[in-house]
N, C-alpha and C positions, 0 to 999 in steps of 0.2 A: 780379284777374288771377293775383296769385298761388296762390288757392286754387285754381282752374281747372288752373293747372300741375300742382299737387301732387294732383290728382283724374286727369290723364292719365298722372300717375307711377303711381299708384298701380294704375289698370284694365291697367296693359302686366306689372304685378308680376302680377297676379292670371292675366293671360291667359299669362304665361309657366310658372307654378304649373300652371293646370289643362292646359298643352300637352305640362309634363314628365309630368304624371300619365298623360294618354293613352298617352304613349310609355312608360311603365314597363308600366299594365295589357295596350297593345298588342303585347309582345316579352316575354314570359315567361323566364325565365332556363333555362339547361340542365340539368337531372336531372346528378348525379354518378353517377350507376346505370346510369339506360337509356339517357342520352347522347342524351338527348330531348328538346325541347321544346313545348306542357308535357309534362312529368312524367308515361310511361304506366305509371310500374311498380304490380304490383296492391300492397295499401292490405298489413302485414303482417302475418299472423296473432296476434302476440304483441303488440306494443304498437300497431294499428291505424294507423298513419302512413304514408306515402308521398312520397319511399325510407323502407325502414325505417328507424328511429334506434336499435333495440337495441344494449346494445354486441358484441362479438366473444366468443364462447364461449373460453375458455384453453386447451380439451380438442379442439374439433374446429376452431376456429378460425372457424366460419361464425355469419351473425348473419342471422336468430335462429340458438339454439342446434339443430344438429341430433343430438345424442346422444340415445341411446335412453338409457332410465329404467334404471335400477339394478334386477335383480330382486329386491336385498334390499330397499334401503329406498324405492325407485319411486321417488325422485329424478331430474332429467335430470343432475344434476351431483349423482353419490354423494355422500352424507355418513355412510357408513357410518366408522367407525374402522377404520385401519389390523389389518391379522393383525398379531399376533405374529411368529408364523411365514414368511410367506412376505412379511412385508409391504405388501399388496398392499392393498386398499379395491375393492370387494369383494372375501372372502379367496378365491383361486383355490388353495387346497389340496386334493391329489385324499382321497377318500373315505377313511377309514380302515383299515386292515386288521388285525384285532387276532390278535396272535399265539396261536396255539390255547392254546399252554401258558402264560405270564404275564398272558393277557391284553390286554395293551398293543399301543400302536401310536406308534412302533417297537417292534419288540421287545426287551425288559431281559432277556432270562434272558443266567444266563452261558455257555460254549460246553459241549454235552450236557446242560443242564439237563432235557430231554427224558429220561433218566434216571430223574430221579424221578420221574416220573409214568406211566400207561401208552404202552405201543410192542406195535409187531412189527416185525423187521428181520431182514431175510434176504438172505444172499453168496452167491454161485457163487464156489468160490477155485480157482485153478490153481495147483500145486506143481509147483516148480522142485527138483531135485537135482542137484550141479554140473554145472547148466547145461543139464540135460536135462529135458527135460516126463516128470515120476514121478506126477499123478493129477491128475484133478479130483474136486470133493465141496462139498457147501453146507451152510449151517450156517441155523437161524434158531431165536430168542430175542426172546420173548412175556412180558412182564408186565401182565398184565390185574386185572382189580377179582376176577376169580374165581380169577386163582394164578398160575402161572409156566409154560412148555413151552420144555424146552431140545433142541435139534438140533444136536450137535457132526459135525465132518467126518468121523467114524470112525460115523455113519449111526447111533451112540447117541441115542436120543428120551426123553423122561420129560416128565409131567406132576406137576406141585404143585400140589395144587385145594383152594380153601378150603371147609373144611366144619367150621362150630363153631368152637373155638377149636384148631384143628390144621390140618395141610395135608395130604393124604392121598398118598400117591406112589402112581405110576404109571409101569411101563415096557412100551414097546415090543416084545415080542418075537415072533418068528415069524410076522409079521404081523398080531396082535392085539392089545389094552393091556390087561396082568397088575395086580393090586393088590399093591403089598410092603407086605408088613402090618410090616415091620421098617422102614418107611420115612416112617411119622409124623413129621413135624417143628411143635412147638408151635407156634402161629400169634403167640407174640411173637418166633419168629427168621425172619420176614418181612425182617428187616435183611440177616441170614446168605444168604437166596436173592436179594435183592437186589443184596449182593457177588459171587453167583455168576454172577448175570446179566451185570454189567459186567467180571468176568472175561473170560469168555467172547467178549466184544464189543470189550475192551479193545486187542486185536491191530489189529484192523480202525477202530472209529472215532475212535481217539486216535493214530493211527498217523502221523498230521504233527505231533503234537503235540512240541512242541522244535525243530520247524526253520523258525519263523516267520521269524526273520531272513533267511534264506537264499531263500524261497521266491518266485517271481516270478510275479504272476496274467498270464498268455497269454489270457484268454478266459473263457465261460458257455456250459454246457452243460447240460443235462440227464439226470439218472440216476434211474431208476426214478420217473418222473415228477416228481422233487423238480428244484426250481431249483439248479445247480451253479456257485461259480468254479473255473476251471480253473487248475491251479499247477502249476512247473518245479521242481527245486531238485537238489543234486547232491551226495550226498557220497563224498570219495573219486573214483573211476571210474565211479559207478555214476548216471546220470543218472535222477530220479523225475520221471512225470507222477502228479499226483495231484489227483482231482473234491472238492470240501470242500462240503456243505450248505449255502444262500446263510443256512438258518433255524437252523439246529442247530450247525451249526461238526463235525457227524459226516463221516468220509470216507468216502465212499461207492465210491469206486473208485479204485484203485492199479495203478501199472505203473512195471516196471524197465528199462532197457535196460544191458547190460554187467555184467550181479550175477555174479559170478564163484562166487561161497559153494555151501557145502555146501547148503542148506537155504534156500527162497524162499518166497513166496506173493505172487501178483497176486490181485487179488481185485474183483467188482462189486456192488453192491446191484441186489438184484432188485424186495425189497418193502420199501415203509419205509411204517408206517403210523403215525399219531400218535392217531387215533380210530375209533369201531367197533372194536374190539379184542376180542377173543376166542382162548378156549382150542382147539388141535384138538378136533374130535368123538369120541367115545373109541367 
């Protein structure tokens, strides 16, 4: 009798097991994804499962990750090391631009270091005499690999052209280019025409030189194709605009308002060249 019992116990355990099973395999539980049941979302391309189990990307936040590959090291999640520079992975620093004359990029030279190396640079200058427009007249100063060609505002021209160990002069007159045979200069006082060079130049592109304190950048412009910042500064009554070379620190263009003085010059750059450089045609 009592095993009988314990055998109806036991068929009601069993028939309740396999009625909860029906009802679990019968009612599939809901997708956390498609909000589905079952479960229609497709199977997913990275770890093959459905809903996917990938975890969460850090970078785009979607799973699987959707970033595109790194063009340096074709990673989806770069593992390039940080720039230097702009600190970035991959470095997003624009291209370089190396400076004609040092080389480098940024450029190192110190302000007119262009100087020593070859140029051509040439002014249109307007003279002021108290206060009244007395002339205009341009100058331009040429140090090239074959000599020197100076153009002062008084329409004087000369060439210095290297041949051998001398530089051979040349002037300007009457429309033609005369040889001065009295006008040899040994080819080791290339120093000496060098100083003359920046003489000559020295009104015009060191002409802000000493009132950096004072000077206020208003703007960029451009003067004779060269990138320019624009500056204010004042001394006295006399208020200056003045254009300063973004590459050179040369000024290339001046202007007065209120110059009271005997004696002025405003002045612009017309040609400023740093390469291809050459003597006039004689």
């Amino acid at each position: 009798m009592k095993t009988r019992k314990q055998l109806s116990i036991f068929l009601a355990l069993l028939l309740c097991a396999a009625l909860l099973m029906a009802a679990s395999c019968g009612s599939p539980t809901l997708c956390e994804v498609c909000e589905e049941k079952p479960c229609v979302c497709e199977p997913c391309e990275v770890c093959g499962e459905k809903p996917c189990v990938c975890e969460f990307c850090e970078i785009c936040e979607e799973k699987p990750c959707v970033c595109e590959p790194c063009e340096v090291c074709g990673e989806k999640l770069c593992v390039c090391p940080p720039c230097e520079i702009c600190e970035e992975k991959p470095c997003v620093c624009p291209e370089p631009t190396f400076c004609a004359i040092c080389k480098e990029d940024p450029c190192v030279c110190p302000p007119l270091a262009f100087l020593q190396g070859e140029y051509s640079i040439s002014y249109n200058v307007t003279r002021y005499r108290d206060g009244e427009l007395f002339g205009t007249y341009s100058i331009t100063i040429t140090r090239a690999a074959a000599g020197y060609y100076f153009q002062n505002i008084h329409g004087q021209r000369q060439i210095y052209e290297k041949v051998g160990d001398i530089y051979n002069k040349y002037d300007f007159v009457g429309g033609a280019w005369y040889y001065d045979v009295f006008g040899q200069i040994a080819l080791y006082d290339d120093e000496l025409l060098a100083e003359i060079a920046e003489e000559h130049l020295a009104y015009y592109v060191r002409h802000c030189e000493g009132y950096a304190g004072i000077m206020e950048k208003i703007g960029s412009e451009t003067i004779a194709g060269r990138n320019c910042d624009k500056y204010t500064f004042t001394v006295g009554s006399v208020k200056y605009t003045a254009w300063i070379d973004q590459a050179t620190g040369a000024c290339l263009k001046l202007q007065a308002d209120g110059f009271a003085g005997e004696w002025f010059d405003e002045f612009e750059c017309s040609e400023f060249r740093l390469t291809n450089v050459s003597l006039p045609r004689r």
